[in-house]
N, C-alpha and C positions, 0 to 999 in steps of 0.2 A: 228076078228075085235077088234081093241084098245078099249078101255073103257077107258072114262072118268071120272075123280072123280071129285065130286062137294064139294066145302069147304061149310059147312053150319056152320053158326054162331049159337052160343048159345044164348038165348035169355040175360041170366045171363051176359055174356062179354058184349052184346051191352050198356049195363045197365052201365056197369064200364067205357066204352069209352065215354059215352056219360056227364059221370062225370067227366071224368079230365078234358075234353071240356070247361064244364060250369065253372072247377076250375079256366083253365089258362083263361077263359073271362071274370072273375071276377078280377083275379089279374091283367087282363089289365086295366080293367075299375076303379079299384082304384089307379091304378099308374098314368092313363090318368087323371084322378082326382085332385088327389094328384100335378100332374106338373099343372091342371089348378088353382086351389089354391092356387100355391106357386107362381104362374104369374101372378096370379090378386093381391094378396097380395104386390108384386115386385112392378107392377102398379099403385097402390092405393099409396106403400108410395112413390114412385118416384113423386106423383099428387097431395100430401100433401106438400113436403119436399117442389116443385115447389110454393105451392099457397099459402104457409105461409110467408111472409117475416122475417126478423130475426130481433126483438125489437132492436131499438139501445139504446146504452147504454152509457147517458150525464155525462161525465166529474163533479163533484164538480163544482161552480163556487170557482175560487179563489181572494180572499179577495184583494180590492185595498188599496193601504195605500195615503191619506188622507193628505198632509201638513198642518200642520197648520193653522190660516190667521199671516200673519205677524203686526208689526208693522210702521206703517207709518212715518217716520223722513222727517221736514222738518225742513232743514237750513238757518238764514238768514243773510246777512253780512250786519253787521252797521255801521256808521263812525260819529262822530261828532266834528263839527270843533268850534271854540271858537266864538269872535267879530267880525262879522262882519263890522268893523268901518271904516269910510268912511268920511276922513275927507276929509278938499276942497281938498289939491295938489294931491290927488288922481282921483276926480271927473273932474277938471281941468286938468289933462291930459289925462284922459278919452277923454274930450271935444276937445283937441289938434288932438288927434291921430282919433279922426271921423270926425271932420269937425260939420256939422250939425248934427251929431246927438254923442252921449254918447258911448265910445266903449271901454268899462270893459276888452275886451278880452286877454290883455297882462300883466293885474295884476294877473290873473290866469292861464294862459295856462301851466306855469309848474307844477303845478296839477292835471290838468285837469285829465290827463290820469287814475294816482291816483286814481280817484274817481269812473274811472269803473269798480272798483273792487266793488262792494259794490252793496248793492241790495237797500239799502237805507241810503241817505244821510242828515243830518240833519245840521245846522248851528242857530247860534244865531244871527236872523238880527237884530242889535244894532240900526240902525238906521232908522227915520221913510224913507219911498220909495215912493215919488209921483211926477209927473208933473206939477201937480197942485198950488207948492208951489216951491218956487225957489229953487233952492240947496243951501243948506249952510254945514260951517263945525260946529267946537267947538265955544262954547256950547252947542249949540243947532241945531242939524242935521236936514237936511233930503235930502233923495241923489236921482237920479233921476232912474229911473224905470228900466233903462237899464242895471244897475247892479244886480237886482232879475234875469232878465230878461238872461242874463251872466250865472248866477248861475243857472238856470234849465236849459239851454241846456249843461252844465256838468254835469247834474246831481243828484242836490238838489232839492230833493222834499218836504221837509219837514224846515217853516221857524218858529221859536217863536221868537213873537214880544212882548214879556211882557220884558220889562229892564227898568233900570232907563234913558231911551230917549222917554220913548212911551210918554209925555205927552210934549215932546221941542215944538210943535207948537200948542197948545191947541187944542181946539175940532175941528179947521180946517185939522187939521193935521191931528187928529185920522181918520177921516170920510174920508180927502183924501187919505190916507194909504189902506183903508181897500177898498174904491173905486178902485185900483190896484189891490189891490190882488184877488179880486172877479174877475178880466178878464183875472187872470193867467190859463193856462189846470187846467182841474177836477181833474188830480191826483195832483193838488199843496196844500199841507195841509197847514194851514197857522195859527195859536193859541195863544192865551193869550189875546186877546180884548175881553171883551165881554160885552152884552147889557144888564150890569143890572144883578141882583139878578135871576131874572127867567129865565136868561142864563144860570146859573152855572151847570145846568146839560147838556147842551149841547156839551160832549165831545170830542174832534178829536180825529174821530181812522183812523185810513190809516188799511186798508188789502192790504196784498202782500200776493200772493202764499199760500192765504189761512190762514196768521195769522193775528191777528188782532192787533197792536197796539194802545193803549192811549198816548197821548200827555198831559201832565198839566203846561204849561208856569206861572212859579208866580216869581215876583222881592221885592227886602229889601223895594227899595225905585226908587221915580221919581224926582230925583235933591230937592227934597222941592215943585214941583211946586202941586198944589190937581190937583185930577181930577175935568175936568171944568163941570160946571154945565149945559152946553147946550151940552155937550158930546154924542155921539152917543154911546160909548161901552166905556170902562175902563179896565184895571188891575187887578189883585188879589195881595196882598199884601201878603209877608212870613208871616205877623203877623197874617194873619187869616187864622188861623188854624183850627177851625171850620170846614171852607168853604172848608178848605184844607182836611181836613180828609171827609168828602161828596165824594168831588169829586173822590178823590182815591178808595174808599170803593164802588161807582158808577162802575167808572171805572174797578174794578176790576171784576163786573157782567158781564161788559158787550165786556168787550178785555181777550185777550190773557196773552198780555204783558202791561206793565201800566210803562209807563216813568213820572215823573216828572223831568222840568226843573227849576230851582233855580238861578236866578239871584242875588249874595249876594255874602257879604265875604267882607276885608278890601283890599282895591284897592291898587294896587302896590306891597302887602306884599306873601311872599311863605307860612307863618303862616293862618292855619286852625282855625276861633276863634270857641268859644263855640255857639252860635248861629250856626253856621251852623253845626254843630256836634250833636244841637238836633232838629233841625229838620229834618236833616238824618235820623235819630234814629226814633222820630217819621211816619217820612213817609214811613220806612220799617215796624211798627208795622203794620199800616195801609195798609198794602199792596202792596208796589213799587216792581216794577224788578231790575230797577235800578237806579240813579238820574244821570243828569246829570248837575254840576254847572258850571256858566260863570260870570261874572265880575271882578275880582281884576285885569285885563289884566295883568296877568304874572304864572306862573304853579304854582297848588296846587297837593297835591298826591292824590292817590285814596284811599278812605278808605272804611273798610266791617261792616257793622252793620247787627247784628245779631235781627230776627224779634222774637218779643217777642212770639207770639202767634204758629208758625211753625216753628220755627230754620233756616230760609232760611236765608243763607248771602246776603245781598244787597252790590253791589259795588253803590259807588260814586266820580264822577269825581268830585272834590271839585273845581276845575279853571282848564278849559283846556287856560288861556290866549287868547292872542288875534290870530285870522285867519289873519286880515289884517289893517295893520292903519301905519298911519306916525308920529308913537308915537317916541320918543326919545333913551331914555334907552335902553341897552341893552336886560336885562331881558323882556320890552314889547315887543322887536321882537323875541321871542321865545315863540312860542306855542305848542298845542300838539294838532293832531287828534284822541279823544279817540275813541276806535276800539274795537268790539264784538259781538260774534255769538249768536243770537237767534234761541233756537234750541227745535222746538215746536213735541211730541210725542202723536200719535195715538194708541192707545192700542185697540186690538179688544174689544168691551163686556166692557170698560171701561172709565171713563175719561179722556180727552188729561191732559199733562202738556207739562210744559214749562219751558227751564232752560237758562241763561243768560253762558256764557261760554268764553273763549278766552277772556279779559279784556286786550286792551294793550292801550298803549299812543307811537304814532308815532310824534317824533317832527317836525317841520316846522321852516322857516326861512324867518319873512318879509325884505327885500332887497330891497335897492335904493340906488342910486349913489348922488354924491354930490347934495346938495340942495334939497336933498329931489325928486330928476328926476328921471324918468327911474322905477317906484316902482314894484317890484311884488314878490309872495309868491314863496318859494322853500321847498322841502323836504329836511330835513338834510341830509341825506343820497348823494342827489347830489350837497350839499353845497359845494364848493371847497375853500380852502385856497385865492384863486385868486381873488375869489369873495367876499368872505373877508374883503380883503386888499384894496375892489373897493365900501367898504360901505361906505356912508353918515358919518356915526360913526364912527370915526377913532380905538375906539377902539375894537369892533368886530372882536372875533379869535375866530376859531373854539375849541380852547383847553379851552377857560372860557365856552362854551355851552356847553359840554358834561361834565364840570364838575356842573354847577350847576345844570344841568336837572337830573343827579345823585344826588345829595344831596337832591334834593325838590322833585325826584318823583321815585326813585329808580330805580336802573340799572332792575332788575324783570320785572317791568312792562313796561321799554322803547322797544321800536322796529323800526328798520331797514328797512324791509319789506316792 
């Protein structure tokens, strides 16, 4: 009978199997380990990266650039026309050509146009203007309403009544003069009367577009006649210079720009005399922009006075002549519209000024056909030969006006325009 062998283990072996056992369950259980820690680790930062959002990160702001403020320029275009003088055969075919009423509109209408250039128009009404008193002519005027009346719907807004006619109908005149003008539009400035001593401060200033001018209407003389004693307003006299230097020095507080106008000067002559040279002079020291003179019906030049006290040049139209009259001579139907830009500056953070600029003289030509018929005012410039040849005056050519309006006002300052 086969016999079988029994394997018996040593108790020693079992001892060493039982050890590598425990080795390789340990090097599992640290590797099992090891991948759990390295996947929870994985997990963790996957669960951070996810729940952090990422700072944004602003831009510098960058710097705006800033313009300046500018400064503000406003310009303004002036025109001034000389005498308005209004003798009968003018008023009297006024009265022809309306019927029942006064119709101006053919002694001007070739102007007209002319004057819408201009943002302000100024003239010297020579004569007094009412309904109230008959029309008359020379010597002693006064014309009837509807020639003012003419004049602002072309365009003139601005009239000085101080000359030597403000007193031809004595204190009925003055009060009905000024009775008129008081019913003209609010923008009708209207200067040079005034009521008395405690009027003298009462200035005309016109504002356009914001700049303000003064008006100062003063004349030499009123024919010899006084101011009447039962007078409602009066004149200022060139001699009262006092009153003259207030007003401007006034004026000057409280405008922009400060005009004096100056009726004076030797009548019919193109010679500048010494009286009006000083009180040009003076009224630049005292602060004018500009002057502007009328009476001697016939051109004076412009001249510059230098202001004592700031160096500022003053121009002065020493005689623009006459705008309109059925004066004779030659030389009285030649006039000039002086012409210049008011040109007033805003400076941020500072004081405006104001400078007078473009100074020119545009001639004019009063025109009527025989007898004195047919009268009305022309620009040189559309003056023709023909029409000329069709004056009252036989002798009226174009070749003597261009050359005396060059000798008495310099070819410089003339304009075409």
């Amino acid at each position: 009978m086969k016999r079988h062998s029994r394997k018996i283990c040593h108790p020693r072996h079992n001892r060493a199997a039982q050890g590598n056992v425990l080795l390789r369950w340990a090097i599992i259980c640290v590797c099992v380990a090891l991948c759990v820690c390295v996947g929870a680790a994985f997990i963790l930062h996957a669960k951070s990266t996810k729940a952090v959002s990422p700072i944004p990160i602003t831009p510098p702001p960058q710097s705006v650039s800033v313009a300046p403020p500018q400064p503000v320029v406003t310009t303004l275009h002036f025109s001034a026309s000389g005498d308005d003088l209004i003798h009968d055969g003018l008023y009297l075919q006024a009265k022809k050509r309306g019927g029942d009423v006064y119709d101006f509109t053919a002694l001007y209408e070739n102007v007209a146009d002319f004057y819408k250039n201009f943002d302000i128009n100024w003239v010297n009404q020579e004569t007094l203007v009412s309904d109230e008193i008959a029309p008359s002519g020379y010597p002693t005027f006064c014309s009837p309403t509807a020639v003012a009346q003419t004049l602002y719907n072309i365009g003139f807004r601005v009239f000085a009544l101080s000359n030597n006619h403000s007193y031809d109908k004595g204190a009925k005149g003055i009060a009905s003069t000024l009775n008129f003008w008081r019913t003209m539009p609010q923008d009708t400035v209207f200067t040079g009367l005034y009521a008395g001593d405690a009027d003298y401060a009462n200035i005309a200033i016109q504002e356009v577009n914001g700049v303000k001018i003064a008006y100062l209407p003063y004349t030499e003389l009123t024919n010899g006649i006084p101011t009447p004693q039962d007078a409602v307003a009066n004149i200022i006299y060139t001699s009262d210079t006092a009153v003259i230097e207030k007003q401007i020095k006034l004026a000057r507080t409280l405008a922009d720009v400060v005009i004096p106008c100056v009726h004076m000067g030797t009548e019919n002559s193109h010679e500048v005399n010494d009286a009006q040279r000083t009180l040009g002079q003076q009224m630049a020291d005292w602060g004018a922009d500009i002057i502007i003179g009328t009476h001697p019906h016939v051109v004076q030049p412009v001249e510059y006075f230098t202001a004592a006290q700031t160096g500022k040049q003053v121009p002065m139209f020493m005689s623009l002549g006459n705008f309109v009259s059925t004066q004779n001579p030659i030389d009285n139907l030649i006039g000039v519209v002086g012409t210049f830009d008011i040109i007033k500056t805003v400076e941020p953070d500072q004081p405006s000024h104001t400078a007078i600029e473009n100074v020119k003289a545009v001639p004019i030509v009063m025109h009527y056909d025989s007898n004195y018929t047919n009268a009305r005012v022309y620009l040189l410039r559309d003056y023709t030969d023909e029409l000329a040849a069709q004056h009252g005056n036989p002798n009226m050519n174009l070749t003597y006006i261009h050359t005396m309006l060059a000798e008495n006002m310099g070819t410089d300052i003339l304009s075409m325009e």
